[in-house]
Every structure is written in C-alpha cells, then in structure tokens.
C-alpha positions in Angstrom: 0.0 0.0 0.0 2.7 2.7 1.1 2.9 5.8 2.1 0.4 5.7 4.8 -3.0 5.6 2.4 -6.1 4.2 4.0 -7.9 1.6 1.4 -10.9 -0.4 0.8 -11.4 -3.2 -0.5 -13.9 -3.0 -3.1 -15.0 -5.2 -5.9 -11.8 -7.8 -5.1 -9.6 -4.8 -5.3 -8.3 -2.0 -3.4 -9.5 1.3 -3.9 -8.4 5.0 -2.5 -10.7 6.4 -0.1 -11.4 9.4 -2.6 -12.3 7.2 -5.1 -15.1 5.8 -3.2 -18.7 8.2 -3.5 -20.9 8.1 -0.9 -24.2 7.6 -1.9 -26.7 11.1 -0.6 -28.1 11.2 2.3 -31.9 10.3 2.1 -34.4 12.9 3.5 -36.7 10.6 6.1 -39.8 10.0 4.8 -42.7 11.7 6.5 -46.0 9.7 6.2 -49.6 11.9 6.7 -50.8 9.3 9.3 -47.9 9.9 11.4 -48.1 14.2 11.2 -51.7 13.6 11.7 -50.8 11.6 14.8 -48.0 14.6 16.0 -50.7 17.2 15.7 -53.6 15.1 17.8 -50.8 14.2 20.1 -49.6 17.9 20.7 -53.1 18.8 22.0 -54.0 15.6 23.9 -50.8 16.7 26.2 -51.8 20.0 26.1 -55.7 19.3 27.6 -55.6 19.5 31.2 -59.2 16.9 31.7 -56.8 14.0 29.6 -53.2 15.2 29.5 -52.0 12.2 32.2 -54.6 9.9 30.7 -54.3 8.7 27.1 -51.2 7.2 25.3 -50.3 5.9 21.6 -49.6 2.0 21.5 -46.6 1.9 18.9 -47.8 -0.4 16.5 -46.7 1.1 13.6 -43.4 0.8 11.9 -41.5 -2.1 9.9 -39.9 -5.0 11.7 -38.4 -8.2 10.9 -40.0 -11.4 11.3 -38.3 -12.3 14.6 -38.7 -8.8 16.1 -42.2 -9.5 15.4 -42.2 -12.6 16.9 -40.2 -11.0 20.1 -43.1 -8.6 20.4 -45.7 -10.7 19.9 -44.8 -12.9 22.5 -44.8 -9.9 24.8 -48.7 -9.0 23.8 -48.4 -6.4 20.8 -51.4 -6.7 19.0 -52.5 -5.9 15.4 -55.3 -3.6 14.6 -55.1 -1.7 18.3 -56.6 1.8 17.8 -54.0 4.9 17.8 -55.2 6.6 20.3 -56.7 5.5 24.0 -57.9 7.9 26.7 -58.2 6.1 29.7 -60.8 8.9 31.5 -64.5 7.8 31.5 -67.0 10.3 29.5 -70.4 10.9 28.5 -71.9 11.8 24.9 -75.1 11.8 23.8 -76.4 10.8 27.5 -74.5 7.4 27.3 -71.4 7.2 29.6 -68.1 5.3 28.4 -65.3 4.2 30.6 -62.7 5.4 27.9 -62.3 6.6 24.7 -60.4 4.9 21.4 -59.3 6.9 18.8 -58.0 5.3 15.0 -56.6 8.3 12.8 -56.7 7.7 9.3 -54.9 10.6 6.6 -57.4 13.5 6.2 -59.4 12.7 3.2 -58.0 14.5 0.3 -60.4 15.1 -3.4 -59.6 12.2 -6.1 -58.7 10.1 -3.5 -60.2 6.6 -1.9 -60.8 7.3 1.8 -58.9 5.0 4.1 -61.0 2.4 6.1 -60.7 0.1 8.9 -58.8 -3.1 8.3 -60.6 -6.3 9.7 -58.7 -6.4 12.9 -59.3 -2.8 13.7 -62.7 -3.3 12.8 -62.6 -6.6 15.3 -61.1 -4.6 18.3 -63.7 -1.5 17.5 -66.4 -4.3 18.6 -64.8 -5.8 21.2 -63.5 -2.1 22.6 -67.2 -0.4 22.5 -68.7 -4.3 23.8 -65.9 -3.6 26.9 -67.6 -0.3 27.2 -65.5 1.9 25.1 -66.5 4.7 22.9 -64.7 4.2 19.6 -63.8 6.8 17.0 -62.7 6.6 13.0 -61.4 10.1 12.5 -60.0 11.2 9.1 -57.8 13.5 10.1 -56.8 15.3 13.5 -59.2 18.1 13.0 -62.3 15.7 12.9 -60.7 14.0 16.0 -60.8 17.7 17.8 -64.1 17.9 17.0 -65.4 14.9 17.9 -63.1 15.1 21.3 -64.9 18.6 21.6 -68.4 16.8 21.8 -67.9 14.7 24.5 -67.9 15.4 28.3 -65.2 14.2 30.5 -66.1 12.9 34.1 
C-alpha cells in the first residue's frame, strides 16, 4: 500500500478512499398518518381533563420477522386503535369508561378514503362491547371535533 494511504477493499480490489462516492443522504420519509398523529398528540398533552390519561400504543413501523415474533410474545397486537384515553365520558347521554381513537390521513379530493382493516374493525367491537367509545377520524381536526363533543367525568 505505502505511504500511509487508507484503502478499501472493493469489488476484489483495493480502492483510495477518494475514489469511493458516498451515496446522498436520504431525507426521512414523512408519512400523513404519522403528522396527523404529531398534531392530535400535541393537543391531547396539552388538555388539562386528559393530559396524564391517554397514550399511543406503537404499532406502527417495519420490523423483521423475529422482532415480530419477540413482540408478539410480549402481547403487541394488530389492529389496536391509535389513540386510548383512559378517562370515563359521557356523549349523547351514554357514559363510556374510555375513549379509542383510529386516525386515518385527512381525506384529500380524487382520493379513496382510508378504512378500517378487519382487525381494527374486530377490536372496535370488542372495545365499545368492553364499554368503550370508539372513534374513526379522518384527520386530527375531525378527532378535535369529535373530542370537543364529549364530556369528561
């Protein structure tokens, strides 16, 4: 090699370090859903009746098959809503001993509105059967409004 020059091995041969390009950095993708989710999330924390009292089970995001298996095995489940406020409520002169939010993208013209896979749709039941009040919002401004509507206890 000499002369103190670092090199790679590339291809089965050795290359100079200036040689090499770096490929550009890759601006991180930022999905609706999840600025949807940022915005909802900013003025949950910011409500003093439900600030302490809701969280966001992470369920999204890409894993591989065995860190799927790892989490299943330690009770993440498909389908869980976005949102849950643990605080009982009252709308429409029905009381509910907590509140489940899913946030779909904000329906945009031209575009097919995004709907409740079959799981979701499953724990929807089973959450408003458990006495849950359950919640498809398109959008964090229809989840404001429909947070606006209901009475906390």
């Amino acid at each position: 090699m000499g002369s103190g020059v670092v090199a790679k091995r590339a291809q089965n041969r050795f290359v100079r370090f200036e040689q090499i390009k770096k490929k550009p950095r890759q601006k991180p993708i930022r999905y609706e859903e999840q600025e949807e989710m940022e915005a909802l999330a900013a003025y949950l924390d910011g409500h003093p009746a439900i600030s302490r009292r809701w969280f966001h089970p992470p369920n999204e995001g890409k894993r591989t098959i065995a860190q799927q298996m790892r989490a299943a095995k330690i009770g993440l489940k498909s389908g869980v809503p976005d949102v849950l406020i643990m605080r009982p409520c009252e709308r429409d002169g029905v009381w509910y001993s907590f509140v489940a939010i899913e946030l779909k993208r904000q329906k945009k013209p031209g575009r097919r509105d995004s709907r409740l896979s079959d799981t979701q749709l499953l724990w929807f039941i089973e959450l408003a059967a458990s006495g849950g009040l359950t919640f498809l919002a398109h959008g964090y401004k229809e989840a404001l409004d429909f947070l606006a509507r209901v009475e906390w206890l």
